[in-house]
C-alpha positions, 0 to 999 in steps of 0.5 A: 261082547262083554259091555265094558264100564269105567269102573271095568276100564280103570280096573284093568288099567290098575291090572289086566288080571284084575278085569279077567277075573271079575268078568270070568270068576267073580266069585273069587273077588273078597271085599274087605272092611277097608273096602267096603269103607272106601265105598260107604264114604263115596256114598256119603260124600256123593249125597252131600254133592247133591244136596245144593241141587233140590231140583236134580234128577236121580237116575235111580234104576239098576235097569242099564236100559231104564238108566238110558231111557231116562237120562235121555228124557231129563236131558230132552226136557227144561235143563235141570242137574241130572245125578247119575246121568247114565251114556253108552257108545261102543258099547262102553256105559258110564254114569256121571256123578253131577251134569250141571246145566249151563248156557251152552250145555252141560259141566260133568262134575265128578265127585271125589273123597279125596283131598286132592286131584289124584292122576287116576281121577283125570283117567276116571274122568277122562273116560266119562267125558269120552262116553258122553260126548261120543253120545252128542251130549255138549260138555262145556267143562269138567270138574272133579270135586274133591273135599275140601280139608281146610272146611272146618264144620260148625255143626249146624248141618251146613256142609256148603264149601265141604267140597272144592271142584277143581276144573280138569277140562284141559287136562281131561280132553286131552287124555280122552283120545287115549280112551279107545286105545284102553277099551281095545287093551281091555277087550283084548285082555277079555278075549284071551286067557287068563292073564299070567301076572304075579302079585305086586304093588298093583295090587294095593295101587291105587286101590286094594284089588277084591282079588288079591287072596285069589291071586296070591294063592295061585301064585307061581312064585316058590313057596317059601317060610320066609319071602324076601317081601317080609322085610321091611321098605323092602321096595325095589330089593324084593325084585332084585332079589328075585331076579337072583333067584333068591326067594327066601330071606334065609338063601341071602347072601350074609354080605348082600344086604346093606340094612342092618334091620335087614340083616338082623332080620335074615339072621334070625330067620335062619337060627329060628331063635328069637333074640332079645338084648340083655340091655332093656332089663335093665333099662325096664327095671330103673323105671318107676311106679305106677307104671300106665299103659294107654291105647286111643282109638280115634274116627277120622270121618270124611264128613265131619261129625262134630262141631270145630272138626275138619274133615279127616281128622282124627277125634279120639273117642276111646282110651284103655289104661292099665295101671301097674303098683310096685307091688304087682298089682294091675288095675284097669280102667277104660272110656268109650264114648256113648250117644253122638255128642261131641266125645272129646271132653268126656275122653279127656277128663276121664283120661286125666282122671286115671293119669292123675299120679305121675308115673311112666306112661307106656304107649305103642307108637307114641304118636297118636297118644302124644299128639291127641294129648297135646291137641286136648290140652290146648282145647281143654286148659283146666286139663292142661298141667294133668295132660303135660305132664303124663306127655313127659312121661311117655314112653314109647314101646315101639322103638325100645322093641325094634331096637332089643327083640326080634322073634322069627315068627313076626315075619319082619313086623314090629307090630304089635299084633306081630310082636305079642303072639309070640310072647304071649300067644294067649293074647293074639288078636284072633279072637275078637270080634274087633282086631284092628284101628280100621275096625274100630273105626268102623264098628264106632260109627255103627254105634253112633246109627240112632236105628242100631238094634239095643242087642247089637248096640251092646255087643258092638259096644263090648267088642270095642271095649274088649280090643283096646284092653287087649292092648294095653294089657298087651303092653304090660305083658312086653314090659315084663318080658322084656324086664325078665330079660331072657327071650 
């Protein structure tokens, strides 16, 4: 009999095919960027719930039957937190992030990156709290600490009050007679066949599942150009969609769809000619020069890295800006921030430096830039009248682009990465080393790691640079296409 854990429980809870496949091929499992993220925050945030506690036990074996034996012993001696406590019973193992000694036993604490309890959390504790006390430890309370969003940092290395425990005891105890019924489901799962379930929102819910590419490349469903998934807040349409037997947006009835979006969106997809108004020539050509085109990539760490930040929120660390004159030519200017100080005025004076001459300022989905612009002008009241004014100034691409162009071949997406290929492929984003905000992400906290090889250092670095030129030029591209005005 496979020994569950709750990771193992919880996955099937999200979906019993999920369980299936990582007991029975685990090598099909992909863990992605985002994922591995996921896992790298957890990490953080779990040191920094341990840190009140200098006295504390580390479990820290990989051995299930060391992690026995020694949480067995830190709990036989003085009372003293124990991190990673690890308990079996009926052959299901769970490791407890905090055991808090008390007067009348022990509170679990489980320790979370989110900002709020979420259901999931009171399932995922519901089953430590089960484990444990099956094996006779006495839980007095538990809790699940989350992060605090309202914890502003003063840069000091002080990460008291980061989280905020929240006591689920109540709600816990009563889930944990569930418990059973959700191991039986998930032994029941592992002694049959694989199970037969289609790709759907579990995959994404409340996690993205290692197995989705596996899934999808099985999946039963009729192979079609053009699935009835690609249109956009499709939600409960797809279903009924299928349920008719209608698999590809092009086999839809002219009449059944309400969405004018939608709607647009079959018909292209049956002429397979892109459309493109003739009103946004015009509309591009009234506008004046010189004409910027900015992008911002910002980090949002869970745990704040400077001083006056919150947790997740968002510091703007690199902007792109191309410049185009009346006369066609096109100038390029860009900022990264380097070492681990503080970017934000580094970012913001040489950002009002290149939009120092009034003119159009070109942005895809205005709402990073305006707000990061409006944030920085506040905190930066030197930099204000620059900043407001190229705030008035902005035009957002996004709106303009799903209003007057549509290509069959952006698959019901208006992104950019979507939009660009198909006028001009040359600047698709398959060629970079950094392709996404979410990398970007990622590769500048990687950059901001004091032991990062030099070499690598500098290719992270250019990868970055390279990504969010790619964009705006991307930008200066569109307006061109779209001043042309033929598709």
């Amino acid at each position: 009999m496979t020994t569950l854990s709750k990771s193992k429980i919880m996955n099937h809870r999200q979906c019993p095919k999920r369980l299936w496949l990582e007991i029975n091929q685990p090598k099909l499992a992909v863990i992605n960027s985002d994922m591995q993220s996921r896992f790298d925050v957890g990490n953080q945030v779990g040191a920094l719930a341990r840190a009140p506690y200098p006295d504390g036990v580390m479990i820290d074996t990989f051995d299930r039957a060391q992690q026995l034996a020694e949480t067995a012993r830190a709990l036989a001696g003085s009372p003293r937190p124990v991190f990673e406590a690890t308990f079996m019973a009926d052959d299901v193992v769970v490791r407890a992030d905090l055991l808090l000694p008390d007067a009348d036993g022990y509170s679990m604490v489980e320790v979370k990156s989110s900002t709020t309890v979420k259901p999931y959390h009171l399932d995922d504790a519901a089953i430590q709290y089960w484990v444990a006390h099956q094996s006779g430890v006495p839980i007095t309370s538990i809790e699940v600490a989350c992060i605090d969003n309202s914890f502003v940092y003063q840069g000091d290395g002080d990460y008291a009050g980061l989280l905020k425990p929240v006591d689920v005891s109540v709600t816990v105890c009563e889930l944990a007679s569930a418990v059973p019924g959700w191991i039986h489901a998930a032994r029941q799962t592992l002694a049959g066949d694989k199970p037969a379930i289609e790709v759907g929102k579990q995959c994404h819910t409340p996690y993205g599942c290692p197995f989705h590419d596996a899934c999808t490349a099985e999946s039963t469903r009729p192979k079609t150009l053009y699935p009835v998934e690609i249109l956009p807040r499709v939600g409960k349409l797809a279903d009924e969609l299928r349920s008719e037997g209608i698999n590809d947006v092009r086999d839809i009835p002219p009449d059944r769809l309400d969405s004018p979006t939608h709607e647009r969106i079959r018909r292209i997809s049956i002429s397979g000619q892109a459309e493109l108004s003739p009103l946004v020539a015009e509309s591009m050509r009234r506008l004046g020069y010189p004409r910027h085109f900015i992008d911002f990539e910002t980090i949002n760490p869970a745990v704040p890295l400077w001083s006056g930040t919150r947790p997740y929120e968002a510091v703007p660390f690199q902007w792109s800006c191309h410049t185009e004159e009346q006369d066609g030519t096109i100038a390029h200017h860009e900022f990264l921030a380097s070492g681990t100080d503080d970017p934000r005025r580094a970012f913001t004076e040489s950002l009002a430096a290149a939009l120092s001459r009034p003119g159009p300022v070109f942005v895809y989905n205005a709402s990073t830039e305006r707000t990061h612009m409006q944030t920085m002008a506040e905190r930066f009241p030197d930099l204000a009248p620059v900043l407001n004014e190229a705030i008035e100034w902005i035009i957002d691409l996004l709106p303009m682009t799903r209003l007057h162009y549509y290509h069959p071949d952006m698959m019901g997406s208006w992104s950019i990465k979507d939009v660009i290929p198909t006028i001009a492929p040359e600047l698709a984003y398959d060629d970079l080393e950094v392709g996404g905000g979410t990398q970007a992400m990622q590769v500048f906290s990687k950059l901001l790691n004091p032991a990062l090889s030099p070499a690598r250092h500098a290719s992270l670095r250019a990868a970055l640079l390279s990504y969010c030129e790619r964009d705006t030029l991307a930008m200066v591209k569109l307006t061109h296409f779209f001043k042309k005005g033929d598709a």
